[in-house]
N, C-alpha and C positions, 0 to 999 in steps of 0.2 A: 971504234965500235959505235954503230947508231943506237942513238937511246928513244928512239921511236917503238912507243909501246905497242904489246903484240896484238894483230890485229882481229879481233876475237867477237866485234861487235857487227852487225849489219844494217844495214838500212834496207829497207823492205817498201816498193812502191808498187802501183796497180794494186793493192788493197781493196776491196770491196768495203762502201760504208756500213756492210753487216757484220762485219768480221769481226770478232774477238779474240782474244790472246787466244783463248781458248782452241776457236777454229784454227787459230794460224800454226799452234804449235804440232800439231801432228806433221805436220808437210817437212817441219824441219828439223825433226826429235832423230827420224832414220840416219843421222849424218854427224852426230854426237850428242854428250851433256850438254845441254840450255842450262844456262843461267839467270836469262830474261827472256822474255818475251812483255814487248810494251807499245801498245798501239796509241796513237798520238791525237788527242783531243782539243778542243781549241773553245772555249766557251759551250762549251756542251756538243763541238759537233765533229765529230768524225774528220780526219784529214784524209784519208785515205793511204795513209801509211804507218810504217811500225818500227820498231826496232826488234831485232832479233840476238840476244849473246848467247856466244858459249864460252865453255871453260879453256877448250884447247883451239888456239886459231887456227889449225890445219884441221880441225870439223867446220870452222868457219868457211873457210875458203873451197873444201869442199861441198857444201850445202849451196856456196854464188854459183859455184862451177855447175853443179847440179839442176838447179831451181832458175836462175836468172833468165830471163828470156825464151823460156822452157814453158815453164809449169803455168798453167792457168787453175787459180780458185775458183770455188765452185760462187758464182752469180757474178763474174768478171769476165769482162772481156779478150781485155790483153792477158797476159804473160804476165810474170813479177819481171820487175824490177830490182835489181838487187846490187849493192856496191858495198862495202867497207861506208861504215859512218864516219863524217869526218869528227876528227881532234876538237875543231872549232866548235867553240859554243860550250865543249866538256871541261876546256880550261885547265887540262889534265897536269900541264907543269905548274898552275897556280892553284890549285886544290890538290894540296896531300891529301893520301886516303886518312881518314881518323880510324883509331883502334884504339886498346885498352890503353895502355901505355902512351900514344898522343893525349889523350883526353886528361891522363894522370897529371902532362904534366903542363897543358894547359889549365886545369882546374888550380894546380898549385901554382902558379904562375901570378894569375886572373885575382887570389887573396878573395873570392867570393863571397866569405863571410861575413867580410868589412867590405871592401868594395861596392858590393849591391847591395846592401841595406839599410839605403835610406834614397828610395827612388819615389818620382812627381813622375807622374803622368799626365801627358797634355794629352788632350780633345779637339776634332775642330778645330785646329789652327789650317794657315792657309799652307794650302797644298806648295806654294813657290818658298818656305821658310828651309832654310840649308843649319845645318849644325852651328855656323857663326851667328846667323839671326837668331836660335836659341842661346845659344852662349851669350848673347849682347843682353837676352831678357835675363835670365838668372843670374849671370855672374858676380850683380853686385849683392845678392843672398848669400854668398861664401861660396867654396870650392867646389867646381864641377868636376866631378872625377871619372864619367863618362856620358854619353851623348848617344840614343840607338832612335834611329827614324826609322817607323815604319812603312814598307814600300805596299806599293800595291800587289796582289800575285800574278805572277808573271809579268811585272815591269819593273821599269827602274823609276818607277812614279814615287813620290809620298803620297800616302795614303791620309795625313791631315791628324797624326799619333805619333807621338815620340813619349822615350822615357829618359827624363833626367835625372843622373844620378849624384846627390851630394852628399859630400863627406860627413855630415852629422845627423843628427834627427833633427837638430833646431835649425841647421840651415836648411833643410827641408821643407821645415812650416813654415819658416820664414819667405821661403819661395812660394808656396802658395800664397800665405799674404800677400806677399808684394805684386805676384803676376791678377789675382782679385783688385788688389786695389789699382792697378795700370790698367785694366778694363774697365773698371766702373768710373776712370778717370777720362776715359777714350783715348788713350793711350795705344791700346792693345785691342783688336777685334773683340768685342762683345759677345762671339761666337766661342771663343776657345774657354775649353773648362782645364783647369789645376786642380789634380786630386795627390793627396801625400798616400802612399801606398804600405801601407804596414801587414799586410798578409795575404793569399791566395785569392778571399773573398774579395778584395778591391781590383783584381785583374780582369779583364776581358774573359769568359767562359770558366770565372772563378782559378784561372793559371792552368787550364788541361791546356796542352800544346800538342797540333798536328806535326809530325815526322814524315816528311817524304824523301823519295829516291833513296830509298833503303831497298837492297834484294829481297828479290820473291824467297831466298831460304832462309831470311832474317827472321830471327827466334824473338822470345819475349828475353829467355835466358842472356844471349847475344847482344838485346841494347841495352838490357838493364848492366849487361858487363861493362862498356863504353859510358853511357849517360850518368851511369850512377856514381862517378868521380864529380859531378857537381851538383851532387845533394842528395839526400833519402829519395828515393822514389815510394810514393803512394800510387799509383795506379800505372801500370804496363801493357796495353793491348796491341796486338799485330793484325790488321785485317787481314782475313783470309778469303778466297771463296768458299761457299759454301758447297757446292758441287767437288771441286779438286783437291780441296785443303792448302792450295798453294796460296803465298804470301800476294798480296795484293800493292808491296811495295812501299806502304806505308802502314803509321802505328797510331796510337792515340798515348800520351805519356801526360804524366803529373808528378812533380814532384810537391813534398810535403812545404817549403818553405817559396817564398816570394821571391830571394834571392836566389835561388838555382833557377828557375822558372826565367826569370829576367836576363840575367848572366848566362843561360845553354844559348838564349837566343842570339843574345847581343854577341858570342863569340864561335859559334858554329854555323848559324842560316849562311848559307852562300859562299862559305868559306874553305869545306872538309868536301873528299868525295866519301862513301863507305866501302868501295870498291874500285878495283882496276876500271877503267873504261866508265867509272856511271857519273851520271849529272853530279851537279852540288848538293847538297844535303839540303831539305828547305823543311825550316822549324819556325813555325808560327803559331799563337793563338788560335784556337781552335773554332770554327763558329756552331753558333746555339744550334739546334736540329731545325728549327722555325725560318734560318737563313741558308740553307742549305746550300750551296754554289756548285751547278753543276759544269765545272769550268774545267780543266784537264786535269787538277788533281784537287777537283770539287767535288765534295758528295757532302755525308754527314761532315757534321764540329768543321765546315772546312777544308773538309778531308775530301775522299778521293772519288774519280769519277774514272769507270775503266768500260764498264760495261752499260751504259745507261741505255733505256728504250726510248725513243724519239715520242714527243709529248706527253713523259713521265705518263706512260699507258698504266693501267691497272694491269697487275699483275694476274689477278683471276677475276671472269668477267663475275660481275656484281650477281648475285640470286633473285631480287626482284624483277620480272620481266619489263616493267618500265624505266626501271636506272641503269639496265644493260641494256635497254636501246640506248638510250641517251649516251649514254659511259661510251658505248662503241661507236658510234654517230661523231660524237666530239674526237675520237681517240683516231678515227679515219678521216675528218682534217687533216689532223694536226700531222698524221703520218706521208700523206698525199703533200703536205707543205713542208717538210720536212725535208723529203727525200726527191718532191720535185726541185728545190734546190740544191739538194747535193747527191743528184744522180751521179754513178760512177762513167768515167769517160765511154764516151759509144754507147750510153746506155739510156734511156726513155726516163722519164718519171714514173712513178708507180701508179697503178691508176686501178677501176674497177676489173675484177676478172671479164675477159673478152667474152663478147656475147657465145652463146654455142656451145663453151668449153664445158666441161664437168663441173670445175669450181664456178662458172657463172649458174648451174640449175642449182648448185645446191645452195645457193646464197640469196636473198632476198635484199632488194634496192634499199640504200638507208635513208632516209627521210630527212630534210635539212633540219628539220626543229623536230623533237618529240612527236609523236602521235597523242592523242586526245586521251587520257586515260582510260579504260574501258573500249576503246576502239580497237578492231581486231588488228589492224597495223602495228596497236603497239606490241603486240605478241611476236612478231618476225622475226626470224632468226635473223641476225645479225650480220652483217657483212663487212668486208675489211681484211684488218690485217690479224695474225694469231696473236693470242693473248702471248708475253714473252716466257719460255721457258727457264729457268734457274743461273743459263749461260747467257743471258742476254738475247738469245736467238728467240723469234716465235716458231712455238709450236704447229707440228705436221699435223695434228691431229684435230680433229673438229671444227675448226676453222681455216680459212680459203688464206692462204698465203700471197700477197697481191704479186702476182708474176712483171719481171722482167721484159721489155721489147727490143 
């Protein structure tokens, strides 16, 4: 019997860089239950393709059968593209799915009550330091009872933060002693900080943790039933759209104690899948709203980026006539530089509506710097691209949509 799992996931190419879950899901809903829909971002920018699941593979295979080389979306050229997503990269026989019952009996396993609580946080160390070059610094403070470095996202980088965990609270401070006094000795970079970590407050974003590659039907009720075998949870959120209500795939999670917070990490990021067929589970520190990463599952705390509008546009153009020339002025760059790099294949860069057309009489030239204030230019209606509607798309309405060539 092959144990090749059922094939229920698709890979989706010829995409349009406008396209959203959102737009994609219709084309492929007529052909069964979806389970996902996940369009692929890369540092904030569009790839041009997606992933499509469903529940049953024979709607999967009938939606390639159907759509592959067929169907053209609207502001695309080609046809999709469409194949079975491979296995690789999913890591599906090294990632068990996690559920209530896995989680149970890793938490009791893991002993996270002693275990993680008495964890050092390093800072600023150098990026080339592997788990033994930390073991060689603390080890003579007493027992290291575990070792978590954290990577960069989306590599197998460090990130220049690790937590180390020892067996006492005194061999703890003691570790911070002693890695202070190896720096001020020059021993050890001058850069790296030792902090002993006794509660939530001493974590990065106060210990809230981002959750990703969780299903779009993932509840609050659902990870609080999994996550909460290693520790009280104080705060539960699942982003949704706001338009569909659908799951956005990932959550925002707090648990009440330092040790669940340190321990979900150190034993599930990269480890569990939460379903058949999906990525690895990725549980990280959450970042402030002031650091926001618009990177493929960057947005707020950290968190996720599904639908972003190319140079973070204003959502509604500004009410002063002078700061929505400007606002729209700057926001038609950045869209023209944008998307002239990543026009879709056979496709032009976006540029001003063509002389003559409809959308050229009813728009007015935008000016490289501001008009004079008081100057009748700054009054102009605006030209460019539509402010973005709720799904990421810009609006048909009131403003000139920059056409395709």
């Amino acid at each position: 019997m092959s144990s090749e799992p059922p094939k229920c996931r698709l890979f989706v190419g010829q995409v349009p860089v406008t396209t959203t879950a959102d737009d994609l899901r219709p084309a492929f809903e007529p052909y069964g239950e979806i389970t996902e829909v996940h369009v692929l971002y890369k540092h904030g920018e569009h790839r041009g393709c997606a992933f499509v699941s469903y529940l049953d593979p024979t709607c999967a295979e009938a939606a390639m059968n159907a759509l592959g080389g067929q169907y053209i979306l609207p502001g695309a050229s080609k046809a999709l593209q469409i194949s079975y997503a491979s296995q690789q990269g999913n890591a599906v026989a090294d990632h068990p799915i996690l559920d209530s019952h896995i989680a149970q009996s890793i938490s009791a396993a893991a002993n996270i009550e002693s275990r993680y609580a008495n964890p050092v946080l390093l800072t600023n160390m150098p990026t080339n330091w592997d788990a033994a070059k930390i073991s060689n610094v603390f080890q003579t403070s007493g027992t290291i009872v575990d070792i978590n470095i954290y990577l960069k996202k989306d590599s197998q980088f460090s990130s220049g933060s690790a937590t180390v965990f020892m067996d006492t609270p005194e061999q703890a401070q003691a570790a911070c002693e002693h890695a202070a006094s190896q720096a001020k000795d020059g021993h050890l970079p001058n850069t790296i900080e030792v902090t002993r970590i006794l509660d939530n407050d001493g974590l990065p974003s106060k210990g809230k943790l981002f959750v990703g590659q969780i299903p779009e039907y993932c509840t609050e009720a659902d990870l609080r039933s999994v996550m909460g075998h290693f520790g009280p949870i104080e705060e539960c959120t699942v982003l949704r759209d706001r338009d569909s209500g659908r799951g956005k795939g990932c959550a925002f999670l707090k648990f009440t104690t330092h040790n669940a917070t340190l321990a979900t990490i150190s034993l599930l990021h990269g480890k569990f899948r939460y379903r058949e067929g999906g990525r690895p589970i990725e549980i990280r520190f959450a970042q402030p709203p002031g650091q926001r990463d618009p990177g493929p599952h960057g947005g707020g705390y950290g968190g996720y980026h599904s639908q972003a509008r190319p140079g973070g546009a204003p959502a509604q153009p500004p009410t002063d006539p002078q700061a929505h020339q400007a606002a729209w002025a700057a926001y038609y760059a950045q869209w023209n530089q944008y998307y002239g790099q990543q026009a879709p294949p056979g496709q032009a860069p976006y540029g001003p509506p063509p002389a003559g057309t409809a959308a050229a009489a009813t728009t007015a030239p935008v000016p490289a710097l501001p008009a004079p204030e008081g100057s009748a230019s700054a009054y102009a209606s605006p030209s460019g691209p539509a402010p973005a509607s709720g799904n990421g798309q810009p609006s048909s309405s009131s403003y000139a949509y920059p056409p395709s060539t």
